[in-house]
C-alpha positions as a Python dict, from the first residue, in 0.01 Angstrom:
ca = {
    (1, 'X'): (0, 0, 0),
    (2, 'X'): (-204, -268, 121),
    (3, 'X'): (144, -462, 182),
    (4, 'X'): (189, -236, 461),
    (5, 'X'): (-120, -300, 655),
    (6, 'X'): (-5, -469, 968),
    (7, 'X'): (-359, -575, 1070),
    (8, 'X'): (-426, -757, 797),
    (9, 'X'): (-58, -904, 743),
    (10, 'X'): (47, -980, 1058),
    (11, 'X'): (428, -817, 985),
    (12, 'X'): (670, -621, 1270),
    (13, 'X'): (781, -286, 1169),
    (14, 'X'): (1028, -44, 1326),
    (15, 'X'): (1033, 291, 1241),
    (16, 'X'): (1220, 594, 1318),
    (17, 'X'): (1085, 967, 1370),
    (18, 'X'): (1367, 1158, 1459),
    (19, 'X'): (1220, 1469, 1661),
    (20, 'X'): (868, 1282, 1723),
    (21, 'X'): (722, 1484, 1466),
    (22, 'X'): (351, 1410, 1424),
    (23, 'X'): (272, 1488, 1067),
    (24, 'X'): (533, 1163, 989),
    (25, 'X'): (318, 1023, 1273),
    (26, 'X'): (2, 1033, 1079),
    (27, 'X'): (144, 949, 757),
    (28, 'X'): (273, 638, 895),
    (29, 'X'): (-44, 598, 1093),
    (30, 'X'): (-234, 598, 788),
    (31, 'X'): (-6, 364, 608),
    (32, 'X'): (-32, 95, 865),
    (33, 'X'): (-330, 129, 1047),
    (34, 'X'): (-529, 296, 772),
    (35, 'X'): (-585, 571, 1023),
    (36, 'X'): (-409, 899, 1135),
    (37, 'X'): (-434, 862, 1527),
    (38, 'X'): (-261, 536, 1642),
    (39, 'X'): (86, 701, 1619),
    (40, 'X'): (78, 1007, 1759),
    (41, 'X'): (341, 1139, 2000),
    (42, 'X'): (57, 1110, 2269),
    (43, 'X'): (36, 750, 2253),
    (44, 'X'): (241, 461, 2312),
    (45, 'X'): (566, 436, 2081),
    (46, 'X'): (498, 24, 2061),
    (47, 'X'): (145, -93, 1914),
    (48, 'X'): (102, -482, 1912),
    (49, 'X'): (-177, -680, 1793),
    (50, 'X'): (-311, -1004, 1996),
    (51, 'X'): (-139, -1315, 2061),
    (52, 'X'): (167, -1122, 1880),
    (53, 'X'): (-16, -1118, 1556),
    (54, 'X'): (161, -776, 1447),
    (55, 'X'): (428, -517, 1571),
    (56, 'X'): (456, -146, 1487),
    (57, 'X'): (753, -5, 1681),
    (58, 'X'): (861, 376, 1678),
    (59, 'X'): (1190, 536, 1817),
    (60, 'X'): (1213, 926, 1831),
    (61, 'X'): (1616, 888, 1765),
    (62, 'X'): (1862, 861, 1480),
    (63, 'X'): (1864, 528, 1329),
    (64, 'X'): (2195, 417, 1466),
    (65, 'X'): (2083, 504, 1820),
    (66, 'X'): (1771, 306, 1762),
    (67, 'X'): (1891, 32, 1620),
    (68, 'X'): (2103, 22, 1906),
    (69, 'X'): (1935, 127, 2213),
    (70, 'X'): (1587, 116, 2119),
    (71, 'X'): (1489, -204, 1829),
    (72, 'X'): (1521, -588, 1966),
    (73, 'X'): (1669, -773, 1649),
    (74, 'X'): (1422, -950, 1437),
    (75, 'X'): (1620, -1272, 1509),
    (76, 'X'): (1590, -1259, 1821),
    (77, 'X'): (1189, -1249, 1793),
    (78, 'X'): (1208, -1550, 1554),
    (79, 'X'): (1403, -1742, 1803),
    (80, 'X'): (1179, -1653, 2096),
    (81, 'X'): (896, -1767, 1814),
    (82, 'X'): (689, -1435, 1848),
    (83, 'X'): (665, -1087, 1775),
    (84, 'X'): (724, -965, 2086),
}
């Protein structure tokens, strides 16, 4: 689990949540912030830490649309040499 922690592993994550549902909000919450709240359908769908230290970015569509409308490709992060 503590693989998962984004603030302490500095890793970019995409996620989908087809519907927006917040119980899946909170369990991913808690699995990479180590707390329910930071993912909630209230709040901001793309959480970054400083200086592009970590990314945590949610799409509320299916994963083909959000891999293709939603999701920038990891390589292209790498080549831009940053997270965001």
């Amino acid at each position: 689990m503590n693989s998962l922690a984004l603030e302490k592993n500095l890793k970019a994550v995409m996620f989908t949540n087809y519907g927006d549902s917040n119980r899946i909000n909170k369990m991913a919450s808690r699995v990479f912030f180590r707390r329910p709240d930071r993912l909630l359908s209230d709040r901001p769908a793309i959480i970054g830490g400083t200086a592009g230290a970590y990314l945590c970015e949610k799409s509320v569509r299916n994963v083909y649309d959000a891999l293709a409308l939603d999701f920038d490709s990891p390589e292209e992060r790498l080549l831009a040499g940053t997270l965001f």
